[in-house]
Structure formats: C-alpha cells, structure tokens
Chimera marker file (.cmm) of the C-alpha trace (Angstrom):
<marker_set name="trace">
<marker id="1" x="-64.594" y="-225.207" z="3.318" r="1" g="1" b="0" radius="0.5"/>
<marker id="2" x="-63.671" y="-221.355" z="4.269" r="1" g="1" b="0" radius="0.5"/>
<marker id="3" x="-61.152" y="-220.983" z="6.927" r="1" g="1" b="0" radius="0.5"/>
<marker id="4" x="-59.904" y="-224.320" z="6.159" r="1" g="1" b="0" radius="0.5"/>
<marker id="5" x="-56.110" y="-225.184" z="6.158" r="1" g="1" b="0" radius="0.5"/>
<marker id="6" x="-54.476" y="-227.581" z="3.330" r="1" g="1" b="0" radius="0.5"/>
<marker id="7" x="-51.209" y="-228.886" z="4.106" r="1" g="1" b="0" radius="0.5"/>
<marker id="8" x="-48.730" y="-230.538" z="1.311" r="1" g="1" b="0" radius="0.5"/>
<marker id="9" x="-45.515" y="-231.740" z="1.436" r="1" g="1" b="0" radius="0.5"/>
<marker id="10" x="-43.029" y="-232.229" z="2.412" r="1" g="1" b="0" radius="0.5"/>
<marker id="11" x="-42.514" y="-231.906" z="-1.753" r="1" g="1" b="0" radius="0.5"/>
<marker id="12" x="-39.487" y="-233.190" z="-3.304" r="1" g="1" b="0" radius="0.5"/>
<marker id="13" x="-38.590" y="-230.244" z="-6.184" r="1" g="1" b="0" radius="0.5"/>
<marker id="14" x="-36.791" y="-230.626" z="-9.259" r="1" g="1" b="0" radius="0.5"/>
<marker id="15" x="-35.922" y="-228.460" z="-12.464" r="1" g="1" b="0" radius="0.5"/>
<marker id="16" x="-38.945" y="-229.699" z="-13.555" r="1" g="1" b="0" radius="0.5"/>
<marker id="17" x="-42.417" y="-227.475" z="-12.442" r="1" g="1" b="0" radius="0.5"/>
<marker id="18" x="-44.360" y="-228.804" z="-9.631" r="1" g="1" b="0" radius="0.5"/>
<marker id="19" x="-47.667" y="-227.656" z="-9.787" r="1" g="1" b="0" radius="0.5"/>
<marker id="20" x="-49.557" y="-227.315" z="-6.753" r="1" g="1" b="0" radius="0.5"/>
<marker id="21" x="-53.754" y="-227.077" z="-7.151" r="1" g="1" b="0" radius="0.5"/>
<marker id="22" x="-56.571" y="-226.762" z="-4.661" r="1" g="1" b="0" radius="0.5"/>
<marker id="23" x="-58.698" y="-229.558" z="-4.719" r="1" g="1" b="0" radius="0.5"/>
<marker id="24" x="-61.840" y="-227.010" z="-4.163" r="1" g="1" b="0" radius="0.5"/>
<marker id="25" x="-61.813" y="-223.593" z="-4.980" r="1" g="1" b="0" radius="0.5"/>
<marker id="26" x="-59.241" y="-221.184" z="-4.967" r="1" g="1" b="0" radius="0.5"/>
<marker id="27" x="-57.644" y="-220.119" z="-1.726" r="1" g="1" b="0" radius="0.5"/>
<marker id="28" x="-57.180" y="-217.282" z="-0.121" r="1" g="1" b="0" radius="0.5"/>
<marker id="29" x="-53.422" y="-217.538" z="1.602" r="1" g="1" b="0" radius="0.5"/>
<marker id="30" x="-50.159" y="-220.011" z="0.322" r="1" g="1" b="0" radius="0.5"/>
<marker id="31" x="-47.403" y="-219.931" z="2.600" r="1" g="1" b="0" radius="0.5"/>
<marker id="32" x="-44.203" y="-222.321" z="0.767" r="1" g="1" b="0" radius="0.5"/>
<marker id="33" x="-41.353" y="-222.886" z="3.435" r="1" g="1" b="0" radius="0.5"/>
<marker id="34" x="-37.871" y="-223.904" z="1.143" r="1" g="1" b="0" radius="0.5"/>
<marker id="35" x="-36.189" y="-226.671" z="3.331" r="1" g="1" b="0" radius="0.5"/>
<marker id="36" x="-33.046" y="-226.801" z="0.663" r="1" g="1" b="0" radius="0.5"/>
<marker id="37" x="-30.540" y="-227.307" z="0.164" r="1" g="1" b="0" radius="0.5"/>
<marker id="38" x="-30.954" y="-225.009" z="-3.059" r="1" g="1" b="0" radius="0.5"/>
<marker id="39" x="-32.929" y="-222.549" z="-4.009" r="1" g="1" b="0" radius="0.5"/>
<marker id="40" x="-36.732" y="-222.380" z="-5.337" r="1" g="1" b="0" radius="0.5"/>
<marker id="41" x="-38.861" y="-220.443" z="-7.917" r="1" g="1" b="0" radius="0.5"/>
<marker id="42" x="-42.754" y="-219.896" z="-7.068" r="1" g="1" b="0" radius="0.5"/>
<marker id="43" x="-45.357" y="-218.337" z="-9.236" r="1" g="1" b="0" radius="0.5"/>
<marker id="44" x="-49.191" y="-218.105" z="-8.011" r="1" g="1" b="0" radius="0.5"/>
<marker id="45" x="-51.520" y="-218.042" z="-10.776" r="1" g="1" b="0" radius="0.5"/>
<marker id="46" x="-49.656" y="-219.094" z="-13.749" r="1" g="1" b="0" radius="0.5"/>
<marker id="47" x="-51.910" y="-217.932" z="-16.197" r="1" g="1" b="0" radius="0.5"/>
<marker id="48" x="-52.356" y="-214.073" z="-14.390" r="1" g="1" b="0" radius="0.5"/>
<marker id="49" x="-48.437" y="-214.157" z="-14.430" r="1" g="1" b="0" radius="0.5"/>
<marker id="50" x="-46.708" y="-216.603" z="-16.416" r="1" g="1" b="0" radius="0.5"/>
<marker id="51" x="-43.187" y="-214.847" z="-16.352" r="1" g="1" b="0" radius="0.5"/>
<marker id="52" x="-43.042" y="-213.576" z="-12.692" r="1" g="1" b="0" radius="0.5"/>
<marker id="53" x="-40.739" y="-216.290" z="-10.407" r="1" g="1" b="0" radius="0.5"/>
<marker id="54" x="-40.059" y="-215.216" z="-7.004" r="1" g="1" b="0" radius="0.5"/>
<marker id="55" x="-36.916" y="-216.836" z="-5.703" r="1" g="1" b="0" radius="0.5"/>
<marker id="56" x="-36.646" y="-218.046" z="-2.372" r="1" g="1" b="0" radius="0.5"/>
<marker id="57" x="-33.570" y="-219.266" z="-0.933" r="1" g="1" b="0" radius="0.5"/>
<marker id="58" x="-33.230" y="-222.145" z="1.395" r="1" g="1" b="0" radius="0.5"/>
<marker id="59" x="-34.674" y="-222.222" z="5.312" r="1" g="1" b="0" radius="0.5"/>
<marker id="60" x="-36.723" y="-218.881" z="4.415" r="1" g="1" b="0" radius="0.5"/>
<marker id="61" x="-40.695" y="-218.427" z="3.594" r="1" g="1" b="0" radius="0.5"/>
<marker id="62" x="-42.724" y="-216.924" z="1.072" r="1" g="1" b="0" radius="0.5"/>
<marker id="63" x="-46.280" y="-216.099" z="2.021" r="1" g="1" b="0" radius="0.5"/>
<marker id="64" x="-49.144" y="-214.314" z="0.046" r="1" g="1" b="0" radius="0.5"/>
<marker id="65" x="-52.786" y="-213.219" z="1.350" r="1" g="1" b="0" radius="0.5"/>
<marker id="66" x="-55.109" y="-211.724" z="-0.950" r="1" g="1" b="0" radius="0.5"/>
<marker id="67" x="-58.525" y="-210.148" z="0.271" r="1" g="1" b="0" radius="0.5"/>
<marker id="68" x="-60.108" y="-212.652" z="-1.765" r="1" g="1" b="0" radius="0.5"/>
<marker id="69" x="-59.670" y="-216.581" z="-2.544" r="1" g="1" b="0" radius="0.5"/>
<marker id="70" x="-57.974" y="-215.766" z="-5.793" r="1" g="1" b="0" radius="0.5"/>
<marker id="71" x="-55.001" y="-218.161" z="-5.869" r="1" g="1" b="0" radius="0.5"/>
<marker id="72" x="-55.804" y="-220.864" z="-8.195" r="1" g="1" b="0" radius="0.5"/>
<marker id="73" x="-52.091" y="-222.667" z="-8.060" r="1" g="1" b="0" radius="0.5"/>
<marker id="74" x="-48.744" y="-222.142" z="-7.141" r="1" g="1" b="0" radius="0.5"/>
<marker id="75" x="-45.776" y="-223.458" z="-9.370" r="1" g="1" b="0" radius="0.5"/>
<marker id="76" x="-42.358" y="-224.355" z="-8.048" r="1" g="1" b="0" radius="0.5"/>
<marker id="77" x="-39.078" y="-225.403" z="-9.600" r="1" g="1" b="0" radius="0.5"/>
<marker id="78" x="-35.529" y="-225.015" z="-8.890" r="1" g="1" b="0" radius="0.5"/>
<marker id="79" x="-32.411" y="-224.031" z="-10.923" r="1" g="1" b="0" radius="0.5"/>
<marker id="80" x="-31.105" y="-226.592" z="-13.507" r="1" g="1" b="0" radius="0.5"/>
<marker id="81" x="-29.451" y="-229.601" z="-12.395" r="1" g="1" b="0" radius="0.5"/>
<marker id="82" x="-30.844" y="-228.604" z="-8.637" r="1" g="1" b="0" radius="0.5"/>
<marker id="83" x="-33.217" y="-229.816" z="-6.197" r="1" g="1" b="0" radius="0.5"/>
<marker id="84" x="-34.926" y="-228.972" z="-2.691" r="1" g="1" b="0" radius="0.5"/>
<marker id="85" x="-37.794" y="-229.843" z="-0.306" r="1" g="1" b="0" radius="0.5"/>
<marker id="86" x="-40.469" y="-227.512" z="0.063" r="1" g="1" b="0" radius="0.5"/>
<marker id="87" x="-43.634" y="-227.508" z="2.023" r="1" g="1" b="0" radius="0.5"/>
<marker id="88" x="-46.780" y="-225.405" z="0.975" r="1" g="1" b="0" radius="0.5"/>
<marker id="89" x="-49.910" y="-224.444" z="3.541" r="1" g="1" b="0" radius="0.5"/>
<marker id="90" x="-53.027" y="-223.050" z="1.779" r="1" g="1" b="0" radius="0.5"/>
<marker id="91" x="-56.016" y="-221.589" z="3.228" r="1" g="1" b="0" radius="0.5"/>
<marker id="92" x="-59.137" y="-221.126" z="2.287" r="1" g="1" b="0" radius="0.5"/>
<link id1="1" id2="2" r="1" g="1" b="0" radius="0.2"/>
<link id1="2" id2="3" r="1" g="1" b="0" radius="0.2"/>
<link id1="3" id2="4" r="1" g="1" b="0" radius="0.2"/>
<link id1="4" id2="5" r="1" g="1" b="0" radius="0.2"/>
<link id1="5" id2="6" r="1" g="1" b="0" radius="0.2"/>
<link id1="6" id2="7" r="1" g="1" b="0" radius="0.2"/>
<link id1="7" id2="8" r="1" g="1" b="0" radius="0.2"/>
<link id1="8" id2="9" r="1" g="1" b="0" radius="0.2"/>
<link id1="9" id2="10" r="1" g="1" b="0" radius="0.2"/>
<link id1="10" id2="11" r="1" g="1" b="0" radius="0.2"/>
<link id1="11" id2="12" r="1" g="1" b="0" radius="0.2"/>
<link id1="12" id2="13" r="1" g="1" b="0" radius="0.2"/>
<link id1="13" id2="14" r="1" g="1" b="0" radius="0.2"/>
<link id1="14" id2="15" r="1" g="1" b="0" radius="0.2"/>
<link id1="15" id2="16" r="1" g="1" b="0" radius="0.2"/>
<link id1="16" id2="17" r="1" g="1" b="0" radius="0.2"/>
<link id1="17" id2="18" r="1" g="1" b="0" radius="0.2"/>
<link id1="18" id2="19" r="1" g="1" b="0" radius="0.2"/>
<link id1="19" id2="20" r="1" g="1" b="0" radius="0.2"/>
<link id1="20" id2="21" r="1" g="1" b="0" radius="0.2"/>
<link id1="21" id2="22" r="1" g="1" b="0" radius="0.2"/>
<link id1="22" id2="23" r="1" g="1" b="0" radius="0.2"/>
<link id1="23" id2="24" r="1" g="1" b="0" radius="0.2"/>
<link id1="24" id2="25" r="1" g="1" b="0" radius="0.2"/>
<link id1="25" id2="26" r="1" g="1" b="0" radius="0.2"/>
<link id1="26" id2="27" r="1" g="1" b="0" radius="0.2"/>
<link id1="27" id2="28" r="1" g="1" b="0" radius="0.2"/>
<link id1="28" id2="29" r="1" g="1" b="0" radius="0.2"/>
<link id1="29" id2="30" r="1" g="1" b="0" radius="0.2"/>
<link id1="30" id2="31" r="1" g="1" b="0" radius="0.2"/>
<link id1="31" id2="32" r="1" g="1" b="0" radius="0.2"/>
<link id1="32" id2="33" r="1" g="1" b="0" radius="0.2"/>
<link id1="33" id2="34" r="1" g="1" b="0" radius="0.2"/>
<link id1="34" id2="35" r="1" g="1" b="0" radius="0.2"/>
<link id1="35" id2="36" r="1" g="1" b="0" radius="0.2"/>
<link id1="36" id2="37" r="1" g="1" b="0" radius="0.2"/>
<link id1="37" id2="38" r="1" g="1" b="0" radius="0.2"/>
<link id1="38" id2="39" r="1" g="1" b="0" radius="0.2"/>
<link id1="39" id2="40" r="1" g="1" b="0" radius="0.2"/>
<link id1="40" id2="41" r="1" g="1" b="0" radius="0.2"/>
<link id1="41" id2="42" r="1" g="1" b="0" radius="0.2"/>
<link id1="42" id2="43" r="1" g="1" b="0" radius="0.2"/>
<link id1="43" id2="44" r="1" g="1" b="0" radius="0.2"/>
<link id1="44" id2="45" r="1" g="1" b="0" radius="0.2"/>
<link id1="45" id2="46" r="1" g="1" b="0" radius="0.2"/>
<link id1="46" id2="47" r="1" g="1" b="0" radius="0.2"/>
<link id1="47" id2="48" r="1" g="1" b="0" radius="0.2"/>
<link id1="48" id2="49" r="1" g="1" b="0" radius="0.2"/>
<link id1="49" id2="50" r="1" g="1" b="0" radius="0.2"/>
<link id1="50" id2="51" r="1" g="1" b="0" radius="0.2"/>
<link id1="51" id2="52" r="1" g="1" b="0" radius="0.2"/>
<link id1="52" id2="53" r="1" g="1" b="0" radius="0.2"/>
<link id1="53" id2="54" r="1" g="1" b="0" radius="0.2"/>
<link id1="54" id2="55" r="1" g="1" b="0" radius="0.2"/>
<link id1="55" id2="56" r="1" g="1" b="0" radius="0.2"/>
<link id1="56" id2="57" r="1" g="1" b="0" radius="0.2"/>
<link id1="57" id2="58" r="1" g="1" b="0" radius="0.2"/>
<link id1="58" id2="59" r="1" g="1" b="0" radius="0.2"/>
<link id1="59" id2="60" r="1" g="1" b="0" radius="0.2"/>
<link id1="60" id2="61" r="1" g="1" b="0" radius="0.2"/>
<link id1="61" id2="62" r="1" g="1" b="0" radius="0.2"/>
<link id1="62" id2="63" r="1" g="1" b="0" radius="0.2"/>
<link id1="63" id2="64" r="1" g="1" b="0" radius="0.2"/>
<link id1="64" id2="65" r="1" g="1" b="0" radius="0.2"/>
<link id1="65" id2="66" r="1" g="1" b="0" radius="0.2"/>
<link id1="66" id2="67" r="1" g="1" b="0" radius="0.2"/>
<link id1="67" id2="68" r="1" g="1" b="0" radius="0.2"/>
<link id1="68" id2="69" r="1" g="1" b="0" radius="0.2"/>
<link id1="69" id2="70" r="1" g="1" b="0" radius="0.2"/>
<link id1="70" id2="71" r="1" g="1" b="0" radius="0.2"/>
<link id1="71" id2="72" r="1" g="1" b="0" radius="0.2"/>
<link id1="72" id2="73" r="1" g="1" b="0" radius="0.2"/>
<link id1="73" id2="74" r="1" g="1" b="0" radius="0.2"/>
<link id1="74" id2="75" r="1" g="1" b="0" radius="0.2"/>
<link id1="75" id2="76" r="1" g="1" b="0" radius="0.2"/>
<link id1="76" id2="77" r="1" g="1" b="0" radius="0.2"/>
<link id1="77" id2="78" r="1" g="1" b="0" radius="0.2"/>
<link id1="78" id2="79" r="1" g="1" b="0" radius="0.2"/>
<link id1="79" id2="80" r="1" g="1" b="0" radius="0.2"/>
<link id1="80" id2="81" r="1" g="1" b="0" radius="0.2"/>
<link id1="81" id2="82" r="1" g="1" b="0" radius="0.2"/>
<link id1="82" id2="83" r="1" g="1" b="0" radius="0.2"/>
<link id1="83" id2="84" r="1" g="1" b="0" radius="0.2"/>
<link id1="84" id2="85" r="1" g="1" b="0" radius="0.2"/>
<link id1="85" id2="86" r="1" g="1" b="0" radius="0.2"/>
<link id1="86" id2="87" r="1" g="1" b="0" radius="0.2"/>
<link id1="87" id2="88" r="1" g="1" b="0" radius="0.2"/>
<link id1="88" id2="89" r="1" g="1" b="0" radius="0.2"/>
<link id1="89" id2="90" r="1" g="1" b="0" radius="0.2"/>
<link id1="90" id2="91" r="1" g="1" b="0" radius="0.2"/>
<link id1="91" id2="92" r="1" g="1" b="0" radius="0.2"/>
</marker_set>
C-alpha cells in the first residue's frame, strides 16, 4: 500500500549479510538507525550496486528517498569478528 510505513528490527547484525526485502513492491524511502556498538555497512539494491557499502557508525542514521519506489533491498553487515543492532523503516 503507497504511503505505507514498514518497520523491522530491532535486527541483530553480524559479519554475515542481512538482507532486508519488501514484502510488496519496492519502496520508495529506507531509513537504517545503527544502535552499536560497532559499525555497519548498507547497500540498497544489491544488484544496481553490488560493490558500493556505505558505512555508518554507531547512534547515527542513514536515509535514502528516491522519486520513485525503486529500492528493492537493503543489505547490512558489519566488520569481521563485529556486531551491532540496527533498525530499518521503509516506505512505500
């Protein structure tokens, strides 16, 4: 439903990717709040931009709007050997 907001999390992240997929449609904002203690890596759209990680450190927010529900999934990990709690809002 447009204009609809998807909450999930809190997320527990590893090393390993977390992937993180609408369950209809793409969406049109992702907002991912890092509650730490380390840092995270998020990519929208793995298959547009498989190498591009944006890091975001601990108690800080990364938030993208596109004109149009384009974001199919957002992927999260942390360094090796690390871990954190993130929480991701979507909207459609």
């Amino acid at each position: 439903m447009i204009g609809s907001v998807e909450p999930f999390g809190p997320l527990s992240i590893t090393d390993a990717v977390t992937e993180v997929t609408p369950p209809v449609g793409p969406w049109l904002s992702v907002s991912v709040t890092n509650d730490g203690p380390y840092d995270v890596f998020v990519k929208m759209n793995k298959n547009i931009s498989p190498d591009l990680w944006y890091e975001l450190p601990p108690r800080d927010i990364y938030t993208i709007t596109l004109r149009a529900h384009k974001l199919c999934d957002v992927s999260i990990k942390c360094g090796a050997g690390q871990n954190a709690v993130v929480r991701v809002v979507c909207l459609r």
